[in-house]
Structure formats: structure tokens, C-alpha cells
C-alpha beads as a LAMMPS data file, in Angstrom:
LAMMPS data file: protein, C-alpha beads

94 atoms
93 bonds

1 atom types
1 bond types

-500.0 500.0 xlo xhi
-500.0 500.0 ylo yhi
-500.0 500.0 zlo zhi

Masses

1 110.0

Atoms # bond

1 1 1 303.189 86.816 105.867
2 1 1 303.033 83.114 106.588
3 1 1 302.702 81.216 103.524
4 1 1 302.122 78.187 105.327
5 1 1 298.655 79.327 106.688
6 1 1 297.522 80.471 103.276
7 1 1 294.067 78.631 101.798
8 1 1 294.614 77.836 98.419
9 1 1 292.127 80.758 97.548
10 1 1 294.696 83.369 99.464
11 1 1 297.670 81.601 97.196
12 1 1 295.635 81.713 93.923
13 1 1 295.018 85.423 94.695
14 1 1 298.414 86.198 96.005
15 1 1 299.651 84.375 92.898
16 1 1 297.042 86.558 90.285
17 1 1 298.706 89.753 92.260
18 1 1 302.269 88.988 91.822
19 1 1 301.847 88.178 87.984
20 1 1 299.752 91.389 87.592
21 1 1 301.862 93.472 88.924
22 1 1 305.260 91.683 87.270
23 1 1 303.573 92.040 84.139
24 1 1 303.174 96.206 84.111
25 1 1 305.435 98.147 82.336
26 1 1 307.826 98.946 85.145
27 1 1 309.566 95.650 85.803
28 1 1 309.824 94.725 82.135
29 1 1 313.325 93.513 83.345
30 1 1 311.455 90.425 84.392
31 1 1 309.423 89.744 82.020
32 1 1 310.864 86.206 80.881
33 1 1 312.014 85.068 84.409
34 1 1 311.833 81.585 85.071
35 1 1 310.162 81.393 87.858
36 1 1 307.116 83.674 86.623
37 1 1 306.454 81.835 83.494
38 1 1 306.365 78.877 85.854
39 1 1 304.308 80.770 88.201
40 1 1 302.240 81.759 85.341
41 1 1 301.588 77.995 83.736
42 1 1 300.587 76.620 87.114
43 1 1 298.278 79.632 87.789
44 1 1 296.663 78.973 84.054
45 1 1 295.910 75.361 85.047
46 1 1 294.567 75.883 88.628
47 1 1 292.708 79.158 86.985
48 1 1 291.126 76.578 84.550
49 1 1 290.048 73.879 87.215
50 1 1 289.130 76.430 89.853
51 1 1 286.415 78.738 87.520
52 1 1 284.884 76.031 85.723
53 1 1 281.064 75.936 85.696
54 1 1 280.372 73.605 88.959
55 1 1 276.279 73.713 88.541
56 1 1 274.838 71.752 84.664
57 1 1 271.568 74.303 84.975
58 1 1 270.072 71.288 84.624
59 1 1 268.603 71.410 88.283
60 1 1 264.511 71.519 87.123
61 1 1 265.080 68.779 84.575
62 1 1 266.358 66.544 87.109
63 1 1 264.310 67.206 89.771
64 1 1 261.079 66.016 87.516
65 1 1 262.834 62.722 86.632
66 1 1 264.133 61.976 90.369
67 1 1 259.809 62.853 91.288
68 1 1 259.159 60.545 88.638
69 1 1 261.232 57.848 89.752
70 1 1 260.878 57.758 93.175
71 1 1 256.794 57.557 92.385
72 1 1 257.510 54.857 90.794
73 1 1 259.466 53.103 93.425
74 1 1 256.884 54.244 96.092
75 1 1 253.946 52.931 94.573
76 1 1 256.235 49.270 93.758
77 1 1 256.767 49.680 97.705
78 1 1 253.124 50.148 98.252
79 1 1 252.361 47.207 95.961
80 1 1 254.545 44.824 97.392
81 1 1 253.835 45.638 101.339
82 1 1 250.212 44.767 100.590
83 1 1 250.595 41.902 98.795
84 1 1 252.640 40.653 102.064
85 1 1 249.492 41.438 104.256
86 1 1 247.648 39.029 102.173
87 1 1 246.429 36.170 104.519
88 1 1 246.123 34.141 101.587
89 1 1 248.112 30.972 100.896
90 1 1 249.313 30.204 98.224
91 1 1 249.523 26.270 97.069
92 1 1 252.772 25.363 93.740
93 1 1 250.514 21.894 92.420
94 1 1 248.259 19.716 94.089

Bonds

1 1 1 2
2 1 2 3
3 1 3 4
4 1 4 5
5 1 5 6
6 1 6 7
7 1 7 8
8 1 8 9
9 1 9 10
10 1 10 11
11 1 11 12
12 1 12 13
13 1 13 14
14 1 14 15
15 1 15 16
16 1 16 17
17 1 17 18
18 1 18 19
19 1 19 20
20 1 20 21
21 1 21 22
22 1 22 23
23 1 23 24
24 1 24 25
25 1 25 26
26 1 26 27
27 1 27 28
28 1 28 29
29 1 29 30
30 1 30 31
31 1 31 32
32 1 32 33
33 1 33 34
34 1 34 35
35 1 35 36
36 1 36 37
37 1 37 38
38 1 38 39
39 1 39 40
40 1 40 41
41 1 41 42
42 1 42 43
43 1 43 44
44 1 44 45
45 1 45 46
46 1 46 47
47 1 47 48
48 1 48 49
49 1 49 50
50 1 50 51
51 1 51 52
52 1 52 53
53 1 53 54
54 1 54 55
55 1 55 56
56 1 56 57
57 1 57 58
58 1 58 59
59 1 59 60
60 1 60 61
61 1 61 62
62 1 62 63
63 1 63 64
64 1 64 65
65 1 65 66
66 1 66 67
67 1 67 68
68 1 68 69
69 1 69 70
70 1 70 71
71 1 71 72
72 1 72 73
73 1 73 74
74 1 74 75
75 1 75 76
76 1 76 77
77 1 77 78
78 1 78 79
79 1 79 80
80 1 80 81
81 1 81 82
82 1 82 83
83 1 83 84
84 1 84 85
85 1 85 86
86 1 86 87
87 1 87 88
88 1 88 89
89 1 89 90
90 1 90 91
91 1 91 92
92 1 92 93
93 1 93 94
């Protein structure tokens, strides 16, 4: 196995494995081992970053307020290209 080839999705899983399998009843020898509680306290905090919820469910609501806005900034657009094809001058005083 080359562990420098390994996405960080292979070493999260490869990582889950190992602690699984330390954890079972057979190696209970190594229970406390340094290196698997550290193992174990980095996987907790990439675990915790890496299954958090990604999408707000708030797609619809947004999607109505970015229509909304983008009406309104069309029909500004709209309002201000014809007032520049206005062949009318206008005069500041007399």
C-alpha cells in the first residue's frame, strides 16, 4: 500500500478501519496506545468537518428572492437604457 497516493477519503476510511478493528475485543492489549487515541482525536475532528450538512435546504427560498431581485435589476436596466435613447436635451437654467 502506498500511503502517499491515498485521497484523504481512502485515509479517513483506512483510519475508521484501523480504529474499528483496534477497538474489538481481541487486541484489548491496545486499547490505551498512544498513537490510537491520537489516531482517534484527529479522526473525531476530520469526522466532524467532513459529515457536516454542506446543503441549508434552503434552495426554493432562495431561488424566489434571487428571481425577485434580478427582476428588479432588469427592469432598472430596462429603465435606464431607454431613458438614454431619449433624443431629448436636457437644459440645468436658462
Amino acid at each position: 500500500m502506498n500511503f502517499g497516493r491515498l485521497s484523504t477519503k481512502e485515509l479517513a476510511a483506512f483510519c475508521q478501519r484501523t480504529l474499528t478493528v483496534s477497538n474489538e475485543v481481541a487486541y484489548a492489549i491496545v486499547a490505551n496506545h498512544p498513537l490510537l487515541v491520537a489516531l482517534q482525536e484527529y479522526y473525531d475532528n476530520y469526522d466532524v468537518v467532513y459529515v457536516k450538512k454542506t446543503f441549508s435546504g434552503k434552495g426554493i427560498l432562495l431561488l424566489g428572492a434571487d428571481g425577485k431581485r434580478d427582476n428588479f435589476f432588469g427592469g432598472l436596466k430596462d429603465i435606464l437604457v431607454g431613458y438614454s435613447k431619449l433624443s431629448i436635451t436636457f437644459t440645468i437654467g436658462t
